[in-house]
N, C-alpha and C positions, 0 to 999 in steps of 0.2 A: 730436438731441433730438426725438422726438413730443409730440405735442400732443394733447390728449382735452379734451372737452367730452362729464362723465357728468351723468345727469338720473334720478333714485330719487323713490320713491312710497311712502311709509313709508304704515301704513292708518291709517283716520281713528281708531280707538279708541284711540292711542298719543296721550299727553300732551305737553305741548310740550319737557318736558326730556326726557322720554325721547326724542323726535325728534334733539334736540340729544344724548344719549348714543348714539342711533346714528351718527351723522353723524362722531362725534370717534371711534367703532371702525371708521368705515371709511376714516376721515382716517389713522389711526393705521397702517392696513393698507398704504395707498400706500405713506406713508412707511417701514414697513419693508422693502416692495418696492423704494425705490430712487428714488420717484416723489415730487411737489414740489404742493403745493395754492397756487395763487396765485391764486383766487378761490375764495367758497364762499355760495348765497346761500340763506334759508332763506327760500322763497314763501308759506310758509303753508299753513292748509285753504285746499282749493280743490274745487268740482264736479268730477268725472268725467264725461265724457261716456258713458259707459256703466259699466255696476258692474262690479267686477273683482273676483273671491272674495268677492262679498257686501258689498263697498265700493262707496257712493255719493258718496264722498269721499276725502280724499289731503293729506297732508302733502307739498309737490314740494321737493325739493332739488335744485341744482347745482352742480357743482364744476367748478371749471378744472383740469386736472391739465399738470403736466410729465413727461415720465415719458423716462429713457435706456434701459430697458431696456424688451424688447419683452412686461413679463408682464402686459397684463390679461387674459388668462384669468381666470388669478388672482383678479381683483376682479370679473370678472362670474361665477364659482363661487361667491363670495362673497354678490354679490346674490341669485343664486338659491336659495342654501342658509339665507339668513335668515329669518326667521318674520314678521317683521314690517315686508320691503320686499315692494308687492304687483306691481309694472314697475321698469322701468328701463329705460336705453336713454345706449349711448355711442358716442358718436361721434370719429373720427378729423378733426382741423380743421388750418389750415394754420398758424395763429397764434392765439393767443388774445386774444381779445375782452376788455377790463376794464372796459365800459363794461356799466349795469344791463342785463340779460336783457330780454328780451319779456316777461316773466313779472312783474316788477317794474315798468316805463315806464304811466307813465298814459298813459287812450287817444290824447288830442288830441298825444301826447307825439313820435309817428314820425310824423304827419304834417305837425311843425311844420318835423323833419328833412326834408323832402323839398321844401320852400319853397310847401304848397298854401294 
């Protein structure tokens, strides 16, 4: 079984259900690849640090994936062929993490974890 940790930038002119209608076509797309969502978390707008196709803003999503077969190709064709994700970016992990993102944790939040 591999493990993925993907991260999508829906653009900011998309509304929040329509975020949530992309999210569940491309939940929908694992799953008929073969592949398993066991986390999914929706960041919100958030700044860009630089503009990307005229975006100075971003809806982020994350998903945890499980996936037995070796096809994201697949879903990163996918990311790329959609109109209205502006990045992405997946990554290969060794296990999955269930615990909130970075993206989610208040600031004083990792450093309470680290005993400072």
């Amino acid at each position: 079984m591999n493990f993925y940790e993907a991260v999508f930038i829906v653009r900011q002119g998309a509304s929040t259900p329509h975020v949530e209608a992309v999210t569940q076509e491309i939940v929908e797309l694992i799953k008929s690849l073969g592949g398993e969502i066991t986390k999914t978390e929706f960041c919100g707008l958030r700044q860009l640090a630089y503009p990307i196709k005229k975006n100075n803003k971003g809806y982020y999503v994350l998903l945890n994936i499980a996936n037995a077969n070796n096809n994201i190709s697949e879903l990163e064709r996918k990311f790329r062929l959609h109109e209205d994700i502006i990045r992405y970016l997946i990554i290969r992990v060794d296990k999955l993490d269930n615990s909130p993102s970075a993206l989610l944790r208040k600031p004083n939040e990792s450093s309470r974890e680290k005993g400072e």
